[in-house]
C-alpha positions as CSV (number, residue, x, y, z in Angstrom):
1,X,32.7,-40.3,30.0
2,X,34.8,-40.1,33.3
3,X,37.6,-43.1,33.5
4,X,36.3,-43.7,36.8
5,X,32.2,-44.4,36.3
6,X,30.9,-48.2,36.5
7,X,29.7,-49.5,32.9
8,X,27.1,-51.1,33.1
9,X,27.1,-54.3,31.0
10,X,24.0,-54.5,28.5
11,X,21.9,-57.2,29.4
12,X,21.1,-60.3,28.2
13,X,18.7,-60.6,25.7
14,X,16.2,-63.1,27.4
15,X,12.9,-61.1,26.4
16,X,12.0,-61.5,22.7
17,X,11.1,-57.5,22.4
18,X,14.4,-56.7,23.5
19,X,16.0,-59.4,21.2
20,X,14.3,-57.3,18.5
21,X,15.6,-54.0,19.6
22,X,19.2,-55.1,20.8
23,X,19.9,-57.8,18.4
24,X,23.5,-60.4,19.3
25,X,26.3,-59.9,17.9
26,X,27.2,-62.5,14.8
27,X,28.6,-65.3,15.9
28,X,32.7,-64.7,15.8
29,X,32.3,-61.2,16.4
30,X,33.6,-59.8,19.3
31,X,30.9,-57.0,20.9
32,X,32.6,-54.3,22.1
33,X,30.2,-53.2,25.7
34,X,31.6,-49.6,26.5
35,X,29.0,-46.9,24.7
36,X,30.5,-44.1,22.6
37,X,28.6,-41.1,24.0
38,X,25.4,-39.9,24.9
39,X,22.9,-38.9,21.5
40,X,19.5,-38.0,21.3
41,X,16.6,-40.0,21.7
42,X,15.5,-39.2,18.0
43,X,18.7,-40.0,16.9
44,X,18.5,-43.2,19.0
45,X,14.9,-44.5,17.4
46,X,16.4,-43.9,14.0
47,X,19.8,-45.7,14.7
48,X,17.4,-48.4,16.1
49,X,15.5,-48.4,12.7
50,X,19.0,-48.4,10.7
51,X,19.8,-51.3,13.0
52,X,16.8,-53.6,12.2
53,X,17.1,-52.6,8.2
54,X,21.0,-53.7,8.4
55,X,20.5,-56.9,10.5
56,X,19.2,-59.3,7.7
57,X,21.8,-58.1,5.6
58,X,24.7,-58.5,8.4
59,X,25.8,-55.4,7.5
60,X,26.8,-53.8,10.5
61,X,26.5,-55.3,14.1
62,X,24.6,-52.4,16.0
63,X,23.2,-52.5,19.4
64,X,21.1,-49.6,21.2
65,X,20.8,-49.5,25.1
66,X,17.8,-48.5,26.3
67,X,18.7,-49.0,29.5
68,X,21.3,-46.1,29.8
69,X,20.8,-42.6,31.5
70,X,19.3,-40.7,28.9
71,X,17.8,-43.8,26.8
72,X,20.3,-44.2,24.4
73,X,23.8,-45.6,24.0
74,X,24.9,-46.2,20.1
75,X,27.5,-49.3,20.0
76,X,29.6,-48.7,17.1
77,X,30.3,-51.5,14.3
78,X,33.2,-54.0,15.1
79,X,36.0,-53.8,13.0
80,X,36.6,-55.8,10.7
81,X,38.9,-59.0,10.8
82,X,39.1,-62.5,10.3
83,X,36.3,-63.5,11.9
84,X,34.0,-60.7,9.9
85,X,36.3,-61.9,6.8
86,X,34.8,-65.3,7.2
87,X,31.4,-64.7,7.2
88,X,31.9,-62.1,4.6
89,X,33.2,-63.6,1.2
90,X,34.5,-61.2,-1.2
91,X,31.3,-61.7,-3.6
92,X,29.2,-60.4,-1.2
93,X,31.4,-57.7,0.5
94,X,30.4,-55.2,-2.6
95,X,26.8,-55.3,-2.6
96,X,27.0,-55.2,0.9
97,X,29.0,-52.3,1.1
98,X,27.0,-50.5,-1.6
99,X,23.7,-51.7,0.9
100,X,25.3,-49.8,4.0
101,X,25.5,-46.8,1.8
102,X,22.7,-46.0,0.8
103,X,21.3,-47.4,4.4
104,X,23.8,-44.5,5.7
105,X,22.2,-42.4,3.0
106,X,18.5,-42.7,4.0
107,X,19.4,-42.3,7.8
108,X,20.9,-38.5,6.8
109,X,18.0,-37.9,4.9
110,X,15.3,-39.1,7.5
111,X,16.9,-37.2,10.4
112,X,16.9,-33.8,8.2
113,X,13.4,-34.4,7.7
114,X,12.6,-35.2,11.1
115,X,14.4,-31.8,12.4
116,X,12.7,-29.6,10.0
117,X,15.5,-29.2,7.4
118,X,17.8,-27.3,10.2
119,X,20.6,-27.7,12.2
120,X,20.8,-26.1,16.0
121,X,24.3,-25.9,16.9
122,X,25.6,-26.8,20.2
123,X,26.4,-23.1,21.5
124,X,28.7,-22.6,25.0
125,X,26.6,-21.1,28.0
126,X,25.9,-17.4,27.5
127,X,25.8,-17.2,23.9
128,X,22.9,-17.6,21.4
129,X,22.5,-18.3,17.9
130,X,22.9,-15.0,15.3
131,X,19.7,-14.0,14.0
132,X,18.8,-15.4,10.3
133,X,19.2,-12.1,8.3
134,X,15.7,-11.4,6.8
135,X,15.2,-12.0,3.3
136,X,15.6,-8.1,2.1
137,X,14.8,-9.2,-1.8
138,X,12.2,-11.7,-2.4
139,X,11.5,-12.5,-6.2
140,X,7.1,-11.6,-6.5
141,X,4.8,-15.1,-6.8
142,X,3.4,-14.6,-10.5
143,X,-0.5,-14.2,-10.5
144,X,-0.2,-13.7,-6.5
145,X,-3.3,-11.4,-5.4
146,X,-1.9,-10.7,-2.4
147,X,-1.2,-6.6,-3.3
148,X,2.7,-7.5,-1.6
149,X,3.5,-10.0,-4.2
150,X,3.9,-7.4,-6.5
151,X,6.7,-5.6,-5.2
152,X,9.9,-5.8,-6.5
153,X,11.8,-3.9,-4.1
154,X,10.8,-2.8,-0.3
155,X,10.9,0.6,-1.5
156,X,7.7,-0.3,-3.9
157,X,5.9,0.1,-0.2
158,X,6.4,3.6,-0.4
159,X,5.9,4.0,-4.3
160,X,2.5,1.7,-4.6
161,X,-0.8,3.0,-5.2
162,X,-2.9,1.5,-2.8
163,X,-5.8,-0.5,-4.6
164,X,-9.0,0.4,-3.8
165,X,-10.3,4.4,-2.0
166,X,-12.4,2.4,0.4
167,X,-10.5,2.0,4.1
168,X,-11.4,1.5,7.5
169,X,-9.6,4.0,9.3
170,X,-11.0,7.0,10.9
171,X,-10.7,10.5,10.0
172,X,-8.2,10.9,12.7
173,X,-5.9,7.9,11.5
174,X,-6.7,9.4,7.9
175,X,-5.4,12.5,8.4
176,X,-2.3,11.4,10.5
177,X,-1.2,8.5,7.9
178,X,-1.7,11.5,4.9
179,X,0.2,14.4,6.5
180,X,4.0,12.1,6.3
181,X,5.9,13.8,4.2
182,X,9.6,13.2,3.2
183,X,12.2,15.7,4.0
184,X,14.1,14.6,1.1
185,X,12.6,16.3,-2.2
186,X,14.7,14.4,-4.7
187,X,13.2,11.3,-5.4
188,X,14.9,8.3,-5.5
189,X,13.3,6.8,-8.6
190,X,11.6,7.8,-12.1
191,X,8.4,9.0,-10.6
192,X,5.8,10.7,-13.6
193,X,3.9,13.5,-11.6
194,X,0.1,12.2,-11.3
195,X,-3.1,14.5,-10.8
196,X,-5.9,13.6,-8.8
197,X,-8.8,14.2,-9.6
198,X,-11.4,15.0,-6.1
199,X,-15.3,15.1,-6.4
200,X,-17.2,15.9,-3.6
201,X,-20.9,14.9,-4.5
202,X,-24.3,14.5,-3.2
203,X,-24.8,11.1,-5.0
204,X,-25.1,10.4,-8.3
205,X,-22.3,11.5,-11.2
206,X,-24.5,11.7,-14.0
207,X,-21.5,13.4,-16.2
208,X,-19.6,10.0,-15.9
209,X,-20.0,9.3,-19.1
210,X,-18.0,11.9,-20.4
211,X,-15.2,12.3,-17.7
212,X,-14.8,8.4,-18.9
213,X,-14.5,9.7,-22.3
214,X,-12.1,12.8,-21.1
215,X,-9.4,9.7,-19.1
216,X,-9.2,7.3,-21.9
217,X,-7.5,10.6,-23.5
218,X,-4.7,9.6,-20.9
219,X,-1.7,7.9,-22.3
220,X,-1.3,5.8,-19.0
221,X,-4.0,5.4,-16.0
222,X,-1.0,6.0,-14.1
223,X,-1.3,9.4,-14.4
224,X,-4.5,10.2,-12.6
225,X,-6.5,8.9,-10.1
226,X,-10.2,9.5,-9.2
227,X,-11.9,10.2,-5.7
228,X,-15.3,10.7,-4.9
229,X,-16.8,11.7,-1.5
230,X,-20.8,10.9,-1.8
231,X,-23.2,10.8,1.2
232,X,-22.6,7.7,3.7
233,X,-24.6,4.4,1.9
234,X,-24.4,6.0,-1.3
235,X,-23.1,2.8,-3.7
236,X,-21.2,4.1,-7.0
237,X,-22.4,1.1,-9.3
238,X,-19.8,1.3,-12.6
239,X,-18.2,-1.6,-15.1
240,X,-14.6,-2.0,-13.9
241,X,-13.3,-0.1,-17.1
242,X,-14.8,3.6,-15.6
243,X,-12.3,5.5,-14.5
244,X,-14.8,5.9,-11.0
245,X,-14.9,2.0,-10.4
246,X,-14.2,1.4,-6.7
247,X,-12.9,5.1,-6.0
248,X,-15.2,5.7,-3.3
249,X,-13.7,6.9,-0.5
250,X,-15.2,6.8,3.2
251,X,-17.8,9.6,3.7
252,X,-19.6,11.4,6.5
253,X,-22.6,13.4,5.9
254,X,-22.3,16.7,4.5
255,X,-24.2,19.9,4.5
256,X,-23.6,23.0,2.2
257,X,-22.4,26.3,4.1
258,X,-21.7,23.9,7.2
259,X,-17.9,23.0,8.3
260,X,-18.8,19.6,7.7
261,X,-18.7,21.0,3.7
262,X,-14.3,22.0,4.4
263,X,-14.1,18.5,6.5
264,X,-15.5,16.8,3.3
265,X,-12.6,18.7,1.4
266,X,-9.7,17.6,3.8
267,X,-10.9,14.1,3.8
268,X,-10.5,14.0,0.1
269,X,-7.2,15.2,0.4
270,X,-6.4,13.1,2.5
271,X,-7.3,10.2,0.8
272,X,-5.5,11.1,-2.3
273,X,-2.7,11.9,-0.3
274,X,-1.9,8.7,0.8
275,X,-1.4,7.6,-2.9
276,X,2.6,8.7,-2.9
277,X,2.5,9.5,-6.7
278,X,-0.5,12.3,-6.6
279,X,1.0,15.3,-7.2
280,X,-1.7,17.9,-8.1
281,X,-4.9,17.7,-6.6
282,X,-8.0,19.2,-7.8
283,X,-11.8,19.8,-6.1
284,X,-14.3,19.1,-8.2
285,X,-18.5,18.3,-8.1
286,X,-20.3,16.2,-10.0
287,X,-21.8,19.4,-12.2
288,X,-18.4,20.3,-13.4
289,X,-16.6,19.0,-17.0
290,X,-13.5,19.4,-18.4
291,X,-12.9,21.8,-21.1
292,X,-10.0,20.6,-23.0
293,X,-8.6,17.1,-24.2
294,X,-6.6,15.5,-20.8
295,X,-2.7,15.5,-22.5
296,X,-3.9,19.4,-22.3
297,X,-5.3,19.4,-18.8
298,X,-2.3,17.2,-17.2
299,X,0.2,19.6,-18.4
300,X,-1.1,22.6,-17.6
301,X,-1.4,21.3,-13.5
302,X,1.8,19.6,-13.6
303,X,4.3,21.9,-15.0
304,X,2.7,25.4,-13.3
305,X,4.9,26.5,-10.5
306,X,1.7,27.8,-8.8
307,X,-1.5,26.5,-6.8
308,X,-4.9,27.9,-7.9
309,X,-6.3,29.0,-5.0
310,X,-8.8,31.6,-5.7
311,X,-8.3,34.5,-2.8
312,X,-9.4,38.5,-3.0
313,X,-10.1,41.0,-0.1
314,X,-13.9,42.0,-0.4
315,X,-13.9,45.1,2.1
316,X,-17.8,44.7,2.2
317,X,-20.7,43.1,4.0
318,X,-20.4,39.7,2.4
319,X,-16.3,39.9,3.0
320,X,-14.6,41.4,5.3
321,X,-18.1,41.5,7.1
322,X,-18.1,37.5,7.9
323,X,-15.0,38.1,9.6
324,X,-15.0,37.0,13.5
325,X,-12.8,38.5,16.0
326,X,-12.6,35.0,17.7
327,X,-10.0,34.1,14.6
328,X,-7.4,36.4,16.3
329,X,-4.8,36.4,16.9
330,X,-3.9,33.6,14.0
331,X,-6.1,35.5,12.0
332,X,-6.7,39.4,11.7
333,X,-9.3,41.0,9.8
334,X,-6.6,42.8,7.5
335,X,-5.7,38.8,6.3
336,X,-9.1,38.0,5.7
337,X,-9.8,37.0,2.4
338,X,-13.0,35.4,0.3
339,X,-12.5,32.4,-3.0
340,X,-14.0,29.9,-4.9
341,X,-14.6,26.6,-3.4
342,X,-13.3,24.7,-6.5
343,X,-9.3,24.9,-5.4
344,X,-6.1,23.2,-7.3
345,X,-3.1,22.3,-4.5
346,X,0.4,20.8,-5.1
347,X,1.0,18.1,-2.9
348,X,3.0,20.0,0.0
349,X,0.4,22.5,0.3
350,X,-2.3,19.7,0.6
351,X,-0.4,17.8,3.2
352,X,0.3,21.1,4.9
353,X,-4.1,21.6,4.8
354,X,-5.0,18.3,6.1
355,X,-2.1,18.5,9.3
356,X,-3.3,21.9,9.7
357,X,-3.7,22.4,13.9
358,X,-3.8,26.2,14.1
359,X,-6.2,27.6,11.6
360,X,-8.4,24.8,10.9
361,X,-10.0,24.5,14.5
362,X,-10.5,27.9,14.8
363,X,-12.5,28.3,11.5
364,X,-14.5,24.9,12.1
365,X,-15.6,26.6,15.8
366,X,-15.9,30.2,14.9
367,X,-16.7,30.7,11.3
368,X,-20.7,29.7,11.1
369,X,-23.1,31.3,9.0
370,X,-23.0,34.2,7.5
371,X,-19.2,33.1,7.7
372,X,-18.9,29.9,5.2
373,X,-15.8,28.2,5.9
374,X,-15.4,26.6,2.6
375,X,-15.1,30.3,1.0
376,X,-12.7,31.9,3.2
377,X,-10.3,28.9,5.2
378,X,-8.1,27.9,1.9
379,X,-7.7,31.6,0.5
380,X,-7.0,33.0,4.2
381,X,-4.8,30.6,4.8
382,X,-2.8,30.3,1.9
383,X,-2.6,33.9,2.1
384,X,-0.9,34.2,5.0
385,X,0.8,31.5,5.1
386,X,2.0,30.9,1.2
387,X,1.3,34.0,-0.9
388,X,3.6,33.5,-3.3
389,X,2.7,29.8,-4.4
390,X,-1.1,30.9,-4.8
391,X,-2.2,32.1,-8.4
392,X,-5.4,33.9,-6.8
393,X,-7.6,32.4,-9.4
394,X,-9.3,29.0,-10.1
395,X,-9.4,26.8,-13.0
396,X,-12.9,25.8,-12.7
397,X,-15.4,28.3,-14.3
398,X,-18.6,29.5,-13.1
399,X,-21.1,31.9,-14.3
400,X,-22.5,34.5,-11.4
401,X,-24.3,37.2,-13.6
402,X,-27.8,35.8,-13.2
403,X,-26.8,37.0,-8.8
404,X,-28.1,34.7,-6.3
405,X,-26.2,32.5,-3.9
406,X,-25.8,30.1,-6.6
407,X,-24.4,30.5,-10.2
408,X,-26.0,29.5,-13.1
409,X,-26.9,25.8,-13.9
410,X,-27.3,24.9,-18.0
411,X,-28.9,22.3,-19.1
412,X,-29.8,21.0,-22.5
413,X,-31.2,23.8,-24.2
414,X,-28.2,26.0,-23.1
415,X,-25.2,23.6,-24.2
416,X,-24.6,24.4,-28.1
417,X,-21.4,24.8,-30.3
418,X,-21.6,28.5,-29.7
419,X,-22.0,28.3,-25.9
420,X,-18.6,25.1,-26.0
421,X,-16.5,27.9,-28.1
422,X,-17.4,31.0,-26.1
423,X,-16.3,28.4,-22.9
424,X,-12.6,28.2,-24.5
425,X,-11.9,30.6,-26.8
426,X,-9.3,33.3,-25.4
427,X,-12.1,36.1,-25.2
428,X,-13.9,33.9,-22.8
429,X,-11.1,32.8,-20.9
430,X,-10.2,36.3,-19.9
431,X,-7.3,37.3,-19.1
432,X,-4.9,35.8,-16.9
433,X,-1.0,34.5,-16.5
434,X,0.4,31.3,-16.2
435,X,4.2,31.0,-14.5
436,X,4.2,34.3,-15.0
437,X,3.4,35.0,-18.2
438,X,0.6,36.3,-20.2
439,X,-2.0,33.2,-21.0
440,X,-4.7,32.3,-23.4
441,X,-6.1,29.7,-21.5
442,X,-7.4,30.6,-17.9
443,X,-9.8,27.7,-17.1
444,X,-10.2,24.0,-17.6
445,X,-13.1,22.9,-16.2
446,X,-16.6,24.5,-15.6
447,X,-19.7,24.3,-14.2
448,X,-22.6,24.1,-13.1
449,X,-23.9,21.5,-15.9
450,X,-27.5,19.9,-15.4
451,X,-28.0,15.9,-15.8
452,X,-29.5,16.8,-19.2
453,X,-26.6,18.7,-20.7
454,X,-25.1,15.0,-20.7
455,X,-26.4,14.4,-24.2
456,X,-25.3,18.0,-26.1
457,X,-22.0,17.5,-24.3
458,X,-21.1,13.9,-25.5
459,X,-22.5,15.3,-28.9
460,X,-19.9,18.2,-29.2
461,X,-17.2,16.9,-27.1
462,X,-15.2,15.5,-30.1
463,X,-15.3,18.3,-32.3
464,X,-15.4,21.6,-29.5
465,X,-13.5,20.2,-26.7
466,X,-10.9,17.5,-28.0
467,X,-12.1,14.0,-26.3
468,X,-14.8,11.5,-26.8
C-alpha cells in the first residue's frame, strides 16, 4: 500500500452483528489500525471463522474489515508485552499456545479443502502455468471392467485383443481401421503368432461341437481367435466356454456367385485384422472340419513361409473364358488365373486385400456371372502381385469327381474309419511341398460335411484325427 493513501480507521463497533464479526481488542491491548494487505475473500471468511474460534480463548486479538476495498483487511495479532503478559499467566500461556496451533492447523487444512487440494500461483502478466504432465503409467484398478483398466503399459493399446467381434462401424471405417500396418517389422515385445480362424456361413454351425473339441487341443486361447460372418439377424446362441461365444462379427447379406460373396471375405478379414496378434488367417464354412489335432494345425500355418492361395491358368471355357476385357489394363487375360475359395493369408497379404483400391473395384463391377469373383480375385491377384509368397494350393480339401458346380457333401453314412484314414494318410494327401520341401501332409481341413456326419465325426475324432 502507497505511503500516501488515507487509512481509513475501522469503525466502531456500535451494531451487535458487527461486534460479532470485528470483535475489541482486550482491554490493555493496543490495536494496531493500518491492514497488512489485501487477501481473498475466502481467505477472509475463514480468518473470520479462526477469529470467532480464538476469541473465547483470548488467543489472538484478530479483526476483519469488511469495509475495505475488496472486503477484506486481516489485522495481524498484537505483540506480545506487558499488558498481554498480564492477562496471560504462565499456567495458561501453554495450553493456550498448543490451542492457537492446532486453530492454525485446522485453518491450513480447511482452506486446502476449500481450493480443491491445489495451489494457483500468482504468475506475472504474459505467462501461464506449465501444463500438468499426463500420467504416462497408471497402476490397472483390480476387478475394473472397464477393458482400459487392464493395461499395464500404453503400448497394451496396440497389443490388446479387442473383446467382443460385434462393432458398430461401417464397412468403410472397417476396412480403413484394418488396413494400418506398422512399418517397423520387429516387434517390440514377445508376441506368439496367433491364427484366426474365419467362417463365412449361412446360419447355423452345426459342426461346433467338434471345432470346440479341436481348440481345447490349444495350449493357450491366445493363440487363435474365431470369426463368423452369418446372415444379418442371425443370433449365434453358445455357453461362454465355446470357442464361437460372441464372435459374431457385423454381416450383410450374402449371395453365392455374387460379389457380395468376396465382400463377405474382406469383411472377415477385416475384422480379424484389427486384432494386432492374428497372424495367419484362414476362410472357412460351416461344412468344413479339421483334420488333425490343433498343436498340428497351428504349426503348420505359422512357421510356413508361404500363403495358400490356390491359383492355376485354365486356358478353357470355364477359365480363361470368364475373363472380361474391362479388367485391363490392371488385369490382362495372360494374368488371369482360376482357385479355390477356401484361401490361407499371412497378415500383410490380408491387410494388403482388404486396402486393395485397384483390383478390387474392377472385379466387384466387371466380373458377374459366368465370372465369379470369389474364384478368380485372390489367385489373379496374388499372382500378379505376389507370386512368390503364394503356395498355389489350399489346405482345405474338397472332393469334385462326382462333377457339378458343387463338390461332394457326406453325411453319416459316408464318414467311417476308412473314409477319416484315406482323408490323412500320405496317399490321400497327394503330393505336395511345404517351405520348399517335399510333404506328407497337404491338407488340414476338408469339406463339405453334412449336419449328420456330426455324430460319426465326434465318434472317430479321438482315435483317427487326434482331438476330442
Amino acid at each position: 500500500m502507497a505511503d500516501d493513501e488515507k487509512i481509513k480507521p475501522l469503525p466502531t463497533p456500535a451494531v451487535e452483528a458487527k461486534d460479532k464479526v470485528n470483535p475489541p481488542a482486550p482491554a490493555g491491548v493496543r490495536p494496531n489500525p493500518r491492514p497488512i494487505g489485501k487477501q481473498s475473500s475466502r481467505l477472509a471468511s475463514l480468518n473470520s471463522l479462526y477469529a470467532i474460534g480464538m476469541q473465547g480463548a483470548a488467543a489472538a486479538a484478530v479483526a476483519v474489515d469488511v469495509n475495505s476495498k475488496d472486503g477484506a483487511s486481516i489485522r495481524p495479532p498484537p505483540q506480545p508485552g506487558r499488558a498481554a503478559a498480564a492477562l496471560l499467566p504462565p499456567r495458561l500461556l501453554r495450553p493456550l499456545l498448543l490451542v492457537a496451533v492446532l486453530g492454525t492447523g485446522f485453518l491450513a487444512v480447511l482452506a486446502l479443502l476449500l481450493g480443491g487440494g491445489s495451489t494457483s500461483p500468482t504468475l506475472l502478466p504474459g505467462l501461464s502455468a506449465a501444463p500438468r504432465r499426463p500420467q504416462l503409467h497408471q497402476q490397472p484398478c483390480p476387478g475394473a471392467a472397464d477393458a482400459d483398466a487392464d493395461a499395464a503399459s500404453p503400448l497394451d493399446r496396440w497389443t490388446r485383443a479387442p473383446a467382443s467381434a460385434w462393432h458398430n462401424m461401417s464397412d468403410e471405417e472397417l476396412l480403413w481401421a484394418a488396413s494400418w500396418q506398422p512399418r517397423v517389422y520387429r516387434y517390440p515385445y514377445r508376441r506368439t503368432p496367433k491364427v484366426a480362424f474365419m467362417f463365412l456361413t449361412r446360419g447355423p454351425l452345426p459342426l461346433a461341437p467338434l471345432w470346440d473339441r479341436f481348440f481345447a487341443g490349444a495350449a493357450d486361447r491366445a493363440l487363435y481367435s474365431v470369426y463368423v460372418h452369418a446372415t444379418p439377424g442371425y443370433r449365434l446362441n453358445l455357453p461362454p466356454s465355446s470357442a464361437f461365444h460372441r464372435r459374431l462379427v457385423p454381416s450383410q447379406p450374402t449371395r453365392w456367385g455374387e460379389a457380395s460373396m468376396l465382400d463377405a471375405e474382406r469383411r472377415l478379414l477385416a475384422n480379424a485384422l484389427l486384432d494386432p496378434g492374428n497372424h495367419r488367417f484362414v476362410l472357412l464354412s460351416e461344412s468344413c472340419a479339421p483334420l488333425f489335432a490343433f498343436p498340428a494345425v497351428h504349426a503348420y500355418l505359422t512357421r510356413s513361409r508361404h500363403s495358400f492361395v490356390g491359383a492355376f491358368d485354365d486356358p478353357g471355357p470355364l477359365g480363361r473364358g470368364r475373363y472380361r476385357p474391362a479388367l485391363a489394363p490392371e488385369v490382362v487375360r495372360r494374368q488371369w488365373r482360376k482357385g479355390a475359395q477356401w484361401f490361407e493369408l499371412e497378415r500383410d497379404l490380408a491387410v494388403a486385400v482388404v486396402a486393395d483400391a485397384r483390383y478390387y473395384p474392377k472385379f466387384r463391377e466387371h466380373c458377374r456371372a459366368p465370372c465369379y469373383a470369389d474364384e478368380h480375385y485372390l489367385p489373379t491377384v496374388m499372382t500378379v502381385e505376389a507370386p512368390g509368397r503364394i503356395a498355389n494350393r489350399s489346405v482345405t480339401w474338397v472332393d469334385w469327381s462326382r462333377g457339378g458346380a458343387h463338390p461332394a457333401t457326406f453325411g453319416e453314412r459316408d464318414v467311417d474309419e476308412a473314409f477319416l484314414r484315406r482323408l490323412t494318410t500320405a496317399a490321400a494327401q497327394g503330393n505336395c511341398t511345404y517351405n520348399g520341401q517335399p510333404a506328407e501332409v497337404c491338407f488340414l481341413f476338408a469339406r463339405k460335411f453334412a449336419p449328420a456326419a456330426l455324430r460319426p465325426l465326434m465318434r472317430l475324432a479321438p482315435k483317427l484325427l487326434g482331438y476330442g
